[in-house]
C-alpha positions, 0 to 999 in steps of 0.5 A: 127361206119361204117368205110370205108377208102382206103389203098395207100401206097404212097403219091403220090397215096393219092394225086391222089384219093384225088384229084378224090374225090374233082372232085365229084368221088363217094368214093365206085368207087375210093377205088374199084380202088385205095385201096390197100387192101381187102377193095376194096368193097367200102372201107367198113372195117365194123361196128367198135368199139372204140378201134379196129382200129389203133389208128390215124384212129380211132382218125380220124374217131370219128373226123369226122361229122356224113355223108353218102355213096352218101356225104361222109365226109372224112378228109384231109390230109390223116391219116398216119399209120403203114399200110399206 
């Protein structure tokens, strides 16, 4: 699958591009601004496979519907893991 997430460390960040994706903010624009790692070009982490991603992101992005970039499905509350 192609994954793209976005990175933020604090709780209170997530809240904010939460809330900027509910406003109807394009996903690719709030993660190039927010995410706070080298998935700043658009949140892209690439073309992934079952078991290379840490296991609560893959667990939630095999959950999620099939979507595309201009109506991306994104899942809510945020995934916590070690990295953030």
């Amino acid at each position: 699958m192609n994954v793209r997430h976005i990175l933020c460390e604090k709780r209170s960040k997530v809240e904010t591009v939460l809330e900027r994706l509910a406003n109807g903010e394009k996903f690719d624009a709030v993660a190039r601004e927010l995410s706070e790692d080298k998935a700043r070009q658009g949140g892209s982490l690439g073309w992934k496979t079952r078991g290379s991603l840490l296991k609560a992101l893959e667990d939630a992005a095999y959950a999620l519907a099939v979507s595309t970039v201009d109506r991306p499905v994104y899942t809510n509350p945020a995934v916590k893991t070690s990295e953030g």
